[in-house]
C-alpha beads as a LAMMPS data file, in Angstrom:
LAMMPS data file: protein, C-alpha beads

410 atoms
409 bonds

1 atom types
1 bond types

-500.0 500.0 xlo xhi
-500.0 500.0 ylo yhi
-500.0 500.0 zlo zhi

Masses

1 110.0

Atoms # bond

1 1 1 0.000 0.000 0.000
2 1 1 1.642 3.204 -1.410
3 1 1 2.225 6.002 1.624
4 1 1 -0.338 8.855 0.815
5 1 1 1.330 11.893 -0.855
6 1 1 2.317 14.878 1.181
7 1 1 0.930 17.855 -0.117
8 1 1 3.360 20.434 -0.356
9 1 1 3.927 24.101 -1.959
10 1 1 6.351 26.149 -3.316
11 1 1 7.325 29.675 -4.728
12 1 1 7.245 29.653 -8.789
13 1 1 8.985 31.449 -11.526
14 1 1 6.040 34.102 -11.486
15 1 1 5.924 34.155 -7.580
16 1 1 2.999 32.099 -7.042
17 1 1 2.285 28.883 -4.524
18 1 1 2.852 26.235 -6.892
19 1 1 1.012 22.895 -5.952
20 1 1 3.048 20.266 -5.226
21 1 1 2.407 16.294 -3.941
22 1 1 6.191 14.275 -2.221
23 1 1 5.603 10.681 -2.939
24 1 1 7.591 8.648 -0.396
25 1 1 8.536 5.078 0.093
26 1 1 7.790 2.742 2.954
27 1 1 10.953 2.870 4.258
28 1 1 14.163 4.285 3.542
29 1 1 14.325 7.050 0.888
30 1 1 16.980 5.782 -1.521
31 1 1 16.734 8.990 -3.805
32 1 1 15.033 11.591 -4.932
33 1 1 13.056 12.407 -8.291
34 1 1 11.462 15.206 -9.722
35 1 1 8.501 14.801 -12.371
36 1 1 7.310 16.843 -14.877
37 1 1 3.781 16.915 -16.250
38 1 1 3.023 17.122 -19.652
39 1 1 1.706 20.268 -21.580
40 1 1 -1.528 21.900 -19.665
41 1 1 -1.731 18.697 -17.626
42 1 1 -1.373 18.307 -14.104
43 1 1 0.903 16.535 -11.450
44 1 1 -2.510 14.150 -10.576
45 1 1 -3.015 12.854 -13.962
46 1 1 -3.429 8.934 -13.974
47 1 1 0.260 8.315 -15.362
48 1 1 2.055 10.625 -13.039
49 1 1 0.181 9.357 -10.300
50 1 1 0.738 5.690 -11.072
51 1 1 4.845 6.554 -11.795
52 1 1 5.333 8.308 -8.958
53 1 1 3.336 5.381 -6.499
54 1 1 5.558 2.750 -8.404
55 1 1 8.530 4.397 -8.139
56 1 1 8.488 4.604 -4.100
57 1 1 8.122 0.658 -4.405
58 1 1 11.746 1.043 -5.231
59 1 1 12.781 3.017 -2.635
60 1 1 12.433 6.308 -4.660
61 1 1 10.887 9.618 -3.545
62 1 1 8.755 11.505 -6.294
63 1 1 8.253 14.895 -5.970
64 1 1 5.414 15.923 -8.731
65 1 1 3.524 19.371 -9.198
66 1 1 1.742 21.646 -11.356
67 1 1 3.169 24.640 -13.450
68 1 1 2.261 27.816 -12.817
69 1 1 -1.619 28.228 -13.659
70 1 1 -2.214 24.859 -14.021
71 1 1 -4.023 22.195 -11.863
72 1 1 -4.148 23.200 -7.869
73 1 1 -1.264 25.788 -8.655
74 1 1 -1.384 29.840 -8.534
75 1 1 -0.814 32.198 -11.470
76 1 1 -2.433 33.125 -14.817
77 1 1 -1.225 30.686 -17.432
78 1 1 -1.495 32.894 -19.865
79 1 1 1.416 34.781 -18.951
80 1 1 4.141 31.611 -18.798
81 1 1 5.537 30.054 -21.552
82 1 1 8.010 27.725 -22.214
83 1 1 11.240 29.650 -20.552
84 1 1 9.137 29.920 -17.350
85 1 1 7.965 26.195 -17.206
86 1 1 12.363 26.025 -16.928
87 1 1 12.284 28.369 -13.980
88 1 1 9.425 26.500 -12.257
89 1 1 11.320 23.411 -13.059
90 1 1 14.573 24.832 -11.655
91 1 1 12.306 26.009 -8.129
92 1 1 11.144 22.633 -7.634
93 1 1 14.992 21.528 -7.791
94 1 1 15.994 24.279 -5.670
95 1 1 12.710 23.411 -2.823
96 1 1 13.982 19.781 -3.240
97 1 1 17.805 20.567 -2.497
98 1 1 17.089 22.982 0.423
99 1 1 13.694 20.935 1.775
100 1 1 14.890 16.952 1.224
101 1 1 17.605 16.376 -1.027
102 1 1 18.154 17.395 -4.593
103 1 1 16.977 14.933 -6.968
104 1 1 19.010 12.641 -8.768
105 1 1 16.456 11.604 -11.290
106 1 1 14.771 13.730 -13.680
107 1 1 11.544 12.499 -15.519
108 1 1 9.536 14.104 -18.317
109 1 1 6.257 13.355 -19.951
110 1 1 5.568 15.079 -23.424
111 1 1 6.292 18.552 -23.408
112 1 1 7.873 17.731 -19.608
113 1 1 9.964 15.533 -20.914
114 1 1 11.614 18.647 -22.941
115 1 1 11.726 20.550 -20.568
116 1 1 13.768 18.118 -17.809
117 1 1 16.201 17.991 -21.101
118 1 1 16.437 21.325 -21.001
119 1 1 17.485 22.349 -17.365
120 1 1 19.080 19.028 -16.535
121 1 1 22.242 21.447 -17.181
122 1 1 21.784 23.716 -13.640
123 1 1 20.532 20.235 -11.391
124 1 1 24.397 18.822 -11.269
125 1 1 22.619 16.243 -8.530
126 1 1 20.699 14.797 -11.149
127 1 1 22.337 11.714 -12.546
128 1 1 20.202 10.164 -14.613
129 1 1 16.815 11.867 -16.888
130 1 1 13.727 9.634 -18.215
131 1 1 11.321 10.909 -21.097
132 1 1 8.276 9.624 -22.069
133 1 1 6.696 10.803 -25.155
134 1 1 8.830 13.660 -25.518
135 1 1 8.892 16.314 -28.598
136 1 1 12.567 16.550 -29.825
137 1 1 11.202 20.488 -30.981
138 1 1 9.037 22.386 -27.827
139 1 1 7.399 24.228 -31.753
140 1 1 5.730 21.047 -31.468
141 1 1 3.106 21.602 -29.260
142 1 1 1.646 24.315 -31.402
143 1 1 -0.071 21.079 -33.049
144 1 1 -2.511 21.184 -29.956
145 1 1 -3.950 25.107 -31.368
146 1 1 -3.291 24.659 -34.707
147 1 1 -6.503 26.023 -36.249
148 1 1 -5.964 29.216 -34.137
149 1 1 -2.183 30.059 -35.165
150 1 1 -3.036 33.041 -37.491
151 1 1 -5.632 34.706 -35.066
152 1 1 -3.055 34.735 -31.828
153 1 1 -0.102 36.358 -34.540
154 1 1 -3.248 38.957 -35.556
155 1 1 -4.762 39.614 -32.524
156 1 1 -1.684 38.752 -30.111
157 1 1 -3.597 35.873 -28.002
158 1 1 -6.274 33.595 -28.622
159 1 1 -9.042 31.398 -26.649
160 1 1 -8.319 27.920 -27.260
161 1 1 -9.758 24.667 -26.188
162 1 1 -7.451 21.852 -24.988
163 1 1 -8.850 18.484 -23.434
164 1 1 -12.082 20.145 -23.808
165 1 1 -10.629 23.029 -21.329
166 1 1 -10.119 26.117 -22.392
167 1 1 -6.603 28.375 -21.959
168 1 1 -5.666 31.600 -23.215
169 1 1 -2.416 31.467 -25.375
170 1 1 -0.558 34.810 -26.302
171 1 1 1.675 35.255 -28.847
172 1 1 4.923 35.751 -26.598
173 1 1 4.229 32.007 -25.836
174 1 1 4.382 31.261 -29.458
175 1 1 7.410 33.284 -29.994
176 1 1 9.318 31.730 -26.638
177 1 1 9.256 28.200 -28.152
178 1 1 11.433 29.412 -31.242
179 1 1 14.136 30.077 -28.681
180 1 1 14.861 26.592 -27.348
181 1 1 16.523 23.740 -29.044
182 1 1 16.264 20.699 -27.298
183 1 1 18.494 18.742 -29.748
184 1 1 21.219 21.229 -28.558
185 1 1 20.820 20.537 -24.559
186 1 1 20.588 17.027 -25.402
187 1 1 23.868 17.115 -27.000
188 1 1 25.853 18.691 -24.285
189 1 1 24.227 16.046 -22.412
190 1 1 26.412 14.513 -19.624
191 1 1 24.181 12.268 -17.848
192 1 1 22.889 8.794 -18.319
193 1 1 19.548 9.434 -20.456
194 1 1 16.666 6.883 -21.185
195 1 1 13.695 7.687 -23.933
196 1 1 10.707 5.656 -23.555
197 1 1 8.255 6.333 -26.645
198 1 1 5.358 4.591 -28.154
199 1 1 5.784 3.724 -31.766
200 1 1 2.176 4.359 -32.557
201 1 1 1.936 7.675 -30.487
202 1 1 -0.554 10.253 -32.457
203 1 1 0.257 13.043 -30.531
204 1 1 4.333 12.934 -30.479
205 1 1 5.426 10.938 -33.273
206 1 1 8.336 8.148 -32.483
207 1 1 10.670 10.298 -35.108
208 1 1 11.065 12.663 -32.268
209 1 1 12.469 9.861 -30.163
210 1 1 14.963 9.125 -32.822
211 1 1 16.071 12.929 -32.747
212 1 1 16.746 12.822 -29.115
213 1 1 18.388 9.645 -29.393
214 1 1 20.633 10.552 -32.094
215 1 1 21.321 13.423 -30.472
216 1 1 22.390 12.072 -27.141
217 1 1 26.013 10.549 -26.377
218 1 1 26.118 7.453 -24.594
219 1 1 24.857 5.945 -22.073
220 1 1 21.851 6.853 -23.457
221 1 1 19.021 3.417 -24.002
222 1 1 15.478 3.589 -25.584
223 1 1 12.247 1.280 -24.741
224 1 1 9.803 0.835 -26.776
225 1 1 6.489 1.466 -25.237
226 1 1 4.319 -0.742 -27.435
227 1 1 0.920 0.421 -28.191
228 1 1 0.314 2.953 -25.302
229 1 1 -1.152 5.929 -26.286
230 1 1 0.588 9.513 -25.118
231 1 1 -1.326 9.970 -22.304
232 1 1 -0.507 6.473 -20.625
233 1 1 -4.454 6.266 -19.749
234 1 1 -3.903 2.336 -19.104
235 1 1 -2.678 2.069 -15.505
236 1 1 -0.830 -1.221 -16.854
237 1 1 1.397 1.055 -19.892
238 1 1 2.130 3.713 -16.296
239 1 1 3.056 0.722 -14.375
240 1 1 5.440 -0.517 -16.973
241 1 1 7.169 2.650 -17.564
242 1 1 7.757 3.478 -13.779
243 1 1 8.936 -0.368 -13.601
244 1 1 11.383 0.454 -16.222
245 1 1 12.661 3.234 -15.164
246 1 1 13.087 2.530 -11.498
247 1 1 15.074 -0.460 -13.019
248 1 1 17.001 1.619 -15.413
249 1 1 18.048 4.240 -12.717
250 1 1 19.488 2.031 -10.288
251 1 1 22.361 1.853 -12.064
252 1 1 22.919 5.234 -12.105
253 1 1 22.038 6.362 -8.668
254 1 1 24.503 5.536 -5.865
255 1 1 23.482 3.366 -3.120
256 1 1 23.676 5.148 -0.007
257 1 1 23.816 4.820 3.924
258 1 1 20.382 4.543 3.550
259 1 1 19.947 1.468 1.621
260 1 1 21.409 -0.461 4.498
261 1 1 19.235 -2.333 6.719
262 1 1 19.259 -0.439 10.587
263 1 1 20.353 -3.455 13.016
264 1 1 17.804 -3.727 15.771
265 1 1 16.858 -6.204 18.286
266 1 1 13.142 -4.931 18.528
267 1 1 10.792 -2.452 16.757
268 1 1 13.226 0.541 15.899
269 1 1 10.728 4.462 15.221
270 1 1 13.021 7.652 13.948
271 1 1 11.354 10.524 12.657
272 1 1 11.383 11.324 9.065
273 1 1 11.228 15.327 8.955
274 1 1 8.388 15.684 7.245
275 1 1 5.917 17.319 9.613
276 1 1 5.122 17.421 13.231
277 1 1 4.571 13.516 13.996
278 1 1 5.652 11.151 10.518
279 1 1 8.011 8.679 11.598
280 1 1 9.337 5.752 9.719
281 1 1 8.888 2.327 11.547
282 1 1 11.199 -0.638 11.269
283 1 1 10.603 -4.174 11.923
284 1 1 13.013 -6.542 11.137
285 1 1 13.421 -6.091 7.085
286 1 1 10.047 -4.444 7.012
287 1 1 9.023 -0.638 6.651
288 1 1 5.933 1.132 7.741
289 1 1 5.250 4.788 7.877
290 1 1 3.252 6.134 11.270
291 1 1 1.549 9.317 11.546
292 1 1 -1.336 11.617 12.878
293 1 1 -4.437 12.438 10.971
294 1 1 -4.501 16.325 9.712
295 1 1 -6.943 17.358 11.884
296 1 1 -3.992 17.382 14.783
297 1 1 -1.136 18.590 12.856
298 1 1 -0.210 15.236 10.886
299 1 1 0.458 14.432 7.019
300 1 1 -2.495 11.308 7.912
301 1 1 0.191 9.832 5.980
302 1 1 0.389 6.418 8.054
303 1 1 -1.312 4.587 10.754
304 1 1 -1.324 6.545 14.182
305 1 1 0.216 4.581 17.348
306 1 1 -3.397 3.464 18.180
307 1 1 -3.749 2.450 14.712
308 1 1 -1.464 0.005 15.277
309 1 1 -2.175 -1.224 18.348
310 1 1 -5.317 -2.002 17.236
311 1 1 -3.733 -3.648 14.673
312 1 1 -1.626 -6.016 16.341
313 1 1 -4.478 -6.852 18.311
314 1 1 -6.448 -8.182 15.127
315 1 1 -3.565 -9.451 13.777
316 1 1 -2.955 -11.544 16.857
317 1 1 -6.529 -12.268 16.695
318 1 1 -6.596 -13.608 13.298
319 1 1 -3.339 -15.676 13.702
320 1 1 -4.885 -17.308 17.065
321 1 1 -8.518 -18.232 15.725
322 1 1 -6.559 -19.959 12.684
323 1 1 -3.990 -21.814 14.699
324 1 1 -6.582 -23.283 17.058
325 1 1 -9.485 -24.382 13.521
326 1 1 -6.432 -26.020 12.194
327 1 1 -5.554 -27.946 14.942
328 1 1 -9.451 -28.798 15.914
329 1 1 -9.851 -28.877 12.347
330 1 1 -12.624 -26.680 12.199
331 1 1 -13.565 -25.600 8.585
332 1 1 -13.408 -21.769 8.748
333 1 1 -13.389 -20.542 5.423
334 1 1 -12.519 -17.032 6.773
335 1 1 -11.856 -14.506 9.402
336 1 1 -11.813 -10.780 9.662
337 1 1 -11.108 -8.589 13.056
338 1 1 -12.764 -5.452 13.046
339 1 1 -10.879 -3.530 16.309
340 1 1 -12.392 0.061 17.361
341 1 1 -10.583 2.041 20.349
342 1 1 -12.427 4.429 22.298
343 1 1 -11.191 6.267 25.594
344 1 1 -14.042 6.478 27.965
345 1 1 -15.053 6.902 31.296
346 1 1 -14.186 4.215 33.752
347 1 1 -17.941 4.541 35.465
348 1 1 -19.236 3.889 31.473
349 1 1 -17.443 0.690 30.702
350 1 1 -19.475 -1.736 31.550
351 1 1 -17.402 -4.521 30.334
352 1 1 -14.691 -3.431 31.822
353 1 1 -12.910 -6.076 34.991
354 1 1 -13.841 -5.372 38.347
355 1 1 -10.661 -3.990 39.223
356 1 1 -11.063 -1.271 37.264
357 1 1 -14.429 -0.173 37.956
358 1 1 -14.378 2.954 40.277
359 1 1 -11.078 4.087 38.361
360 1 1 -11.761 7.638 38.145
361 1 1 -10.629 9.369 34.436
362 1 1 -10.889 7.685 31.155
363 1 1 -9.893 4.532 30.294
364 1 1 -9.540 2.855 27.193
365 1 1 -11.742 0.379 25.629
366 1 1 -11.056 -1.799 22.418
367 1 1 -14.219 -3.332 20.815
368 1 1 -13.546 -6.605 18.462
369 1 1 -15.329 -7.272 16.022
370 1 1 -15.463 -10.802 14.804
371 1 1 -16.944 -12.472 11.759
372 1 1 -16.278 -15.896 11.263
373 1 1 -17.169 -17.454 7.766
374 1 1 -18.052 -21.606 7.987
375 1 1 -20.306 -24.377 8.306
376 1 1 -19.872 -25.314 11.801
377 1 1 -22.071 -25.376 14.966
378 1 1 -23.472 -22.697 17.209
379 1 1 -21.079 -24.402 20.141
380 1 1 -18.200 -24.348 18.159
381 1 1 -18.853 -20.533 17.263
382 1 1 -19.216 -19.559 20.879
383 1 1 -15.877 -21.590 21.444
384 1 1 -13.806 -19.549 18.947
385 1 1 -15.081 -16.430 20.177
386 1 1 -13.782 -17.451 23.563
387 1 1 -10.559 -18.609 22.100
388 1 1 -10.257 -15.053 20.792
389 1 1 -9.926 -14.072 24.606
390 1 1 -6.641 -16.147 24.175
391 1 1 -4.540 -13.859 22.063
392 1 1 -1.390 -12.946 23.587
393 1 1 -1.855 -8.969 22.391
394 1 1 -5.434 -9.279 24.521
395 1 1 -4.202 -10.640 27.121
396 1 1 -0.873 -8.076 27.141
397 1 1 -3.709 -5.419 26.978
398 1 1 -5.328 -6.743 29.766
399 1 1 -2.532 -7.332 32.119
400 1 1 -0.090 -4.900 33.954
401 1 1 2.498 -4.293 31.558
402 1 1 6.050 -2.997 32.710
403 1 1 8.164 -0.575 30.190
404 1 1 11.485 0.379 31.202
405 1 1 12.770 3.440 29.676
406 1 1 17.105 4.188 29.607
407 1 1 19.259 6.039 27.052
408 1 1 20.584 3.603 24.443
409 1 1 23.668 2.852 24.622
410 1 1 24.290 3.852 28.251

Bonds

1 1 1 2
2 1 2 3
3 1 3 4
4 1 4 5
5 1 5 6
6 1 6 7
7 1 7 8
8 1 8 9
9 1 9 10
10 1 10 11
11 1 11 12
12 1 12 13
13 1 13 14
14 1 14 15
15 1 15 16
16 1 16 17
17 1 17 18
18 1 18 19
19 1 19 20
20 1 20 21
21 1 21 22
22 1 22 23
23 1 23 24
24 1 24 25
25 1 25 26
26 1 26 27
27 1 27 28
28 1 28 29
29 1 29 30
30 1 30 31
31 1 31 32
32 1 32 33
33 1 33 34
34 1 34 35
35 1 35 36
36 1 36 37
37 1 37 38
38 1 38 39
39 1 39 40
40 1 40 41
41 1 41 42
42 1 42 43
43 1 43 44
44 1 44 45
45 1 45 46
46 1 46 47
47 1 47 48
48 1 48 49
49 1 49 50
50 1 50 51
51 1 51 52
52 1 52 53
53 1 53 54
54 1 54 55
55 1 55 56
56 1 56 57
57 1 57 58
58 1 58 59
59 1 59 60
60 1 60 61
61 1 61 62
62 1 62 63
63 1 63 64
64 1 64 65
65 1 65 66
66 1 66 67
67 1 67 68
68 1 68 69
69 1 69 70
70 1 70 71
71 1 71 72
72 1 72 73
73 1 73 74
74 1 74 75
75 1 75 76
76 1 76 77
77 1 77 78
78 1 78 79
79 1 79 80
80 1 80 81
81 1 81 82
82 1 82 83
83 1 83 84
84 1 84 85
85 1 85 86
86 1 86 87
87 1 87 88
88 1 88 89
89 1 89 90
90 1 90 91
91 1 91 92
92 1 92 93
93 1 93 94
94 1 94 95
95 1 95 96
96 1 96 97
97 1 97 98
98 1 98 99
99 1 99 100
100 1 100 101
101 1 101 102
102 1 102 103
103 1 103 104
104 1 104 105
105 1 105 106
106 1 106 107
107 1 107 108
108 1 108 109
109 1 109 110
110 1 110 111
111 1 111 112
112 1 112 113
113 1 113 114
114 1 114 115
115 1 115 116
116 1 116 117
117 1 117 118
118 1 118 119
119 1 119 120
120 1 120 121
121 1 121 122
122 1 122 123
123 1 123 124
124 1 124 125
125 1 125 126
126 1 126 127
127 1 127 128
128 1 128 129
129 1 129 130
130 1 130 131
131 1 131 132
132 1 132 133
133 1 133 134
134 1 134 135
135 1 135 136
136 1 136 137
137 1 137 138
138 1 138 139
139 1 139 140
140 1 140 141
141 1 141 142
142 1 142 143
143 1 143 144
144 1 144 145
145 1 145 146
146 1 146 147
147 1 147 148
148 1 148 149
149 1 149 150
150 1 150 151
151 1 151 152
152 1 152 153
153 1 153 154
154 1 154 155
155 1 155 156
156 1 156 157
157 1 157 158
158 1 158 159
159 1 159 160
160 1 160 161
161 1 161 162
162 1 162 163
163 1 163 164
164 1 164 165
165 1 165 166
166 1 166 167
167 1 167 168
168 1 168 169
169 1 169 170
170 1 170 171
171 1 171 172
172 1 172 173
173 1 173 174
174 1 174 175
175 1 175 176
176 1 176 177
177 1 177 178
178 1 178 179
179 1 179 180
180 1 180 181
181 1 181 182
182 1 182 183
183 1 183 184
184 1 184 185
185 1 185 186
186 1 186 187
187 1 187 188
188 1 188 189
189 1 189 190
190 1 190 191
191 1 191 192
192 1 192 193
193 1 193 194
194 1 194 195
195 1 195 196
196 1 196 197
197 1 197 198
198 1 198 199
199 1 199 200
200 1 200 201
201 1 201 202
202 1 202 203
203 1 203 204
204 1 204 205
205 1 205 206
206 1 206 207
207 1 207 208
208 1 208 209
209 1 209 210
210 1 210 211
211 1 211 212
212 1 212 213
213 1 213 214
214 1 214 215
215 1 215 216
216 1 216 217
217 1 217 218
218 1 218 219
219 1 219 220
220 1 220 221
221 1 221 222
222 1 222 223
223 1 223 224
224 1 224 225
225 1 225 226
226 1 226 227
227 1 227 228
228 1 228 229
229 1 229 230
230 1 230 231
231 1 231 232
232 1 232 233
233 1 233 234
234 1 234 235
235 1 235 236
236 1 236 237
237 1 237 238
238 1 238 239
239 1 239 240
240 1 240 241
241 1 241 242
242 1 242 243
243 1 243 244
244 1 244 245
245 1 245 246
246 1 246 247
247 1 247 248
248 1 248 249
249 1 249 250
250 1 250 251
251 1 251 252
252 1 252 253
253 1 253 254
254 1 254 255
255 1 255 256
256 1 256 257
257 1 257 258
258 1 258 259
259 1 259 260
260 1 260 261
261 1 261 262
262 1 262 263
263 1 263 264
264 1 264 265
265 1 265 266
266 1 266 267
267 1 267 268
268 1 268 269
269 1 269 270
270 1 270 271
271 1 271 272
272 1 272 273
273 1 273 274
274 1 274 275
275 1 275 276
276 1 276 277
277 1 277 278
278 1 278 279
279 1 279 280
280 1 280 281
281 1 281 282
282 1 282 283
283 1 283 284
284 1 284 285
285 1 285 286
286 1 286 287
287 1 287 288
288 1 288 289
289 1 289 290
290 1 290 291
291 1 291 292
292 1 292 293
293 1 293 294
294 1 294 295
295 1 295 296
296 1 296 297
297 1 297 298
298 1 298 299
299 1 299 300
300 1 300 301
301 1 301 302
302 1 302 303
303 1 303 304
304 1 304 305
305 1 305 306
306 1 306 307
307 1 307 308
308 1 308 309
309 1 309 310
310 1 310 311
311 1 311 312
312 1 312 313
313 1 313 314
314 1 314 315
315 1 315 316
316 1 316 317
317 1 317 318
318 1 318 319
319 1 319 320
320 1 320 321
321 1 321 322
322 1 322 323
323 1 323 324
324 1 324 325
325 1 325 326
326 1 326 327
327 1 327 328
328 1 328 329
329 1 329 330
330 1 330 331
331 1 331 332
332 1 332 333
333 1 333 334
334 1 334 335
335 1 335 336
336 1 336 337
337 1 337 338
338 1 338 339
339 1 339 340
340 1 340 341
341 1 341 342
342 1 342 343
343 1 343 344
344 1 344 345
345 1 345 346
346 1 346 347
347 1 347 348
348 1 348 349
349 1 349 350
350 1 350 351
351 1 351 352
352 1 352 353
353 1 353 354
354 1 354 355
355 1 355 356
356 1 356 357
357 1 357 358
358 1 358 359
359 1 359 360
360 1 360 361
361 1 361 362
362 1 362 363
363 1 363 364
364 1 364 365
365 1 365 366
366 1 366 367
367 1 367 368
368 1 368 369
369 1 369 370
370 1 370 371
371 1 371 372
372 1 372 373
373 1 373 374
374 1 374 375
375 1 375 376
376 1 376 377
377 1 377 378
378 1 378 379
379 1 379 380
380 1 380 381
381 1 381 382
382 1 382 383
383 1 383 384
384 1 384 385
385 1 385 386
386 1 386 387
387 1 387 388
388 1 388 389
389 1 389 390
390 1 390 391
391 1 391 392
392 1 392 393
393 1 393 394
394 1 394 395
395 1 395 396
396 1 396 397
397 1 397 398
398 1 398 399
399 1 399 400
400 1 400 401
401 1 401 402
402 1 402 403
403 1 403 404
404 1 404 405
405 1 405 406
406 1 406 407
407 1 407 408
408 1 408 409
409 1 409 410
C-alpha cells in the first residue's frame, strides 16, 4: 500500500504557490526524483500518479507538481511560456535541495519531458533523466492550437480549447518556443539518459524519439512502449514505464547509507522530517510509515500509534482463531477482526474487569469485532469467540504491563 502523498507548496517562476504532492517510500528514501507533467496537464493525472506510487516501491521519492496556472497551482497561465515552465522546473529543484535532497532523477512526460532535457544542465545532482513521449522540438506543441495560429499572430492571443478546457495562449508564448533547441541541450548532455516512446503515439510521433536519441552521447538506451497511447491512460502502460525506469536508474544512482538495513533487536521508530509527527517504523526487514491524521497537525500519511495497536491486536486475533481451527480442524473458510478504540469513562465501561471499575478518568476500551465465515455449529462458534480471549496482544492489553525506559547505549 503506497504512503499517501504529502501535499506540499512552493514559490514559482512568477511568484505564485505552486502545488506540489512528495511521494515517499515505505521505508528508507533511496533517492530523490522530480517529475514533470506534460503540456496543460497536471501533477494528478493517472500516469504521473501511477509513476510516482511505483517508483516509491523502489525506494524512490517523487516529488510531482503543477506549473504555474495549471491544476491546484497559482498564477495566470497565460502569462508563462516555455522559458518559465524552466524556472518552475529549476524552483522545484531548488525546494527539493534545500527541503529533502536534490533529486538525482529527472523524468519528463511530453512537453515535460523537454523541458527536464532542457534544465538538466543547472541540477548537477541529477544523474540520470527519463522521457516519455517527448517532442525533440518544444514548436511542437503548437499542433494542440493549430486552427488558431493566425488569429493569436493577428490579434496577439487567442481562446483555445485543450482536453475540452479552455486556456488563453498569447503570442509571446508562441514566440518563446522558437528560442529553445532541445536537440542542442541534449547534445551537451552529460548524464545517463533513457527515452521511452510509443511507436504508434498520435500526438508525439516516435521520429522525435529518434532525434533525441541521435542526439544524445552514450549511455543513453530507448524502450519501446508498445501500443500505449501519449497519455498512458492504461494504468498497466504507467506501471510498466515506472517499472522500467526505477530499473534503469538504479544503475545510475549511488546506493547510499540509507539502503542499508538499521540493526535492531526490537521495533526501531526515527522521525522522518516531514511534519510534526511522521516517523518511519522498522521491523526486522520491514518498513511502515506512522503518523497523525490532519486534523492534529499530521500528514495522515500512516497509521497513528493506536492504529497500530489495534492492529496487532487483530492481527494476533486472526493468527490465534486460525492456529486453534487447524488444529481442531474446524472448517473456517474465513476470518476478519474489526478492532475500534475508544477512551471512555471508567464509570461507562461496563465490560470493563472489576478492578477497574471505580477508576476515576478515562480509560480505554477496544471493541472486536469478529466475523467468522463456515459451516460449523453454534457451540463451536461460541468456542472460537472465547478462544479469541486467548490472544497474547489481549491478554498483554489486559494485564499490567512494565516498560522500562534508559538512554541507548548507556
Amino acid at each position: 500500500m503506497p504512503v499517501k502523498p504529502i501535499k506540499l507548496t512552493f514559490e514559482g517562476a512568477h511568484g505564485a504557490q505552486l502545488a506540489a504532492r512528495l511521494d515517499l517510500p515505505v521505508g528508507p528514501v533511496r533517492a530523490y526524483a522530480l517529475f514533470a507533467h506534460c503540456f496543460t496537464c497536471s501533477k494528478d493525472l493517472t500516469a504521473a500518479r501511477k509513476i510516482a506510487q511505483s517508483l516509491t516501491l523502489q525506494g524512490i521519492g517523487v516529488l510531482r507538481f503543477d506549473f504555474t496556472g495549471l491544476g491546484g497551482s497559482g498564477g495566470d497561465f497565460s502569462s508563462t511560456n516555455f522559458t518559465s515552465n524552466l524556472e518552475d522546473l529549476r524552483r522545484a529543484a531548488d525546494f527539493m535541495r534545500h527541503e529533502f535532497a536534490a533529486p538525482k532523477l529527472l523524468i519528463g512526460h511530453s512537453l515535460g519531458g523537454a523541458a527536464v532535457l532542457a534544465v538538466a544542465d543547472s541540477v548537477p545532482e541529477a544523474t540520470a533523466i527519463a522521457t516519455i513521449g517527448a517532442p525533440a522540438d518544444v514548436e511542437h506543441v503548437t499542433h494542440n492550437f493549430d486552427d488558431y495560429l493566425a488569429d493569436i499572430d493577428r490579434d496577439g492571443q487567442a481562446e483555445v480549447s485543450l482536453g475540452g478546457r479552455p486556456f488563453v495562449i498569447k503570442r509571446q508564448f508562441v514566440d518563446d518556443l522558437r528560442n529553445h533547441s532541445i536537440e542542442k541541450s541534449v547534445a551537451r548532455l552529460h548524464k545517463a539518459l533513457l527515452v521511452l516512446h510509443a511507436p504508434m503515439d498520435q500526438t508525439v510521433g516516435i521520429e522525435n524519439a529518434g532525434r533525441i536519441y541521435d542526439a544524445a552521447k552514450h549511455p543513453k538506451s530507448f524502450v519501446s512502449l508498445d501500443d500505449a497511447d501519449h497519455l498512458l491512460r492504461n494504468p498497466d502502460d504507467a506501471q510498466y514505464v515506472a517499472t522500467v525506469i526505477a530499473a534503469w536508474a538504479a544503475r545510475y544512482i549511488p546506493k547510499t547509507v540509507e539502503d542499508i538495513p538499521e540493526p535492531a533487536e526490537g521495533v526501531v521508530v526515527r522521525e522522518t522530517g516531514l511534519g510534526k509527527f511522521q516517523s518511519m517504523v522498522i521491523a526486522g526487514h520491514h518498513r511502515m510509515i506512522a503518523d497523525e491524521p490532519e486534523n492534529v497537525g499530521g500528514f495522515d500519511s500512516g497509521p497513528s500509534p493506536y492504529d497500530f495497536l489495534a492492529a496487532g491486536l487483530g492481527a494476533c486475533t486472526v493468527m490465534t482463531l486460525r492456529m486453534y481451527a487447524d488444529h481442531k480442524q474446524i472448517p473456517v473458510d474465513g476470518i476478519r477482526v474489526e478492532i475500534r478504540h475508544q477512551k471512555v469513562h471508567a464509570d461507562d465501561c461496563a465490560e470493563c474487569a472489576s478492578e477497574k471499575i471505580g477508576k476515576s478518568g478515562k480509560i480505554d476500551r477496544f471493541e472486536r469485532l469478529i466475523t467468522l465465515h463456515g459451516d460449523f455449529t453454534d457451540d463451536v462458534r461460541k468456542r472460537l469467540l472465547e478462544i479469541a480471549d486467548k490472544c497474547p496482544v489481549h491478554r498483554t492489553l489486559e494485564a499490567s504491563s512494565v516498560i522500562v525506559t534508559r538512554e541507548h547505549g548507556v
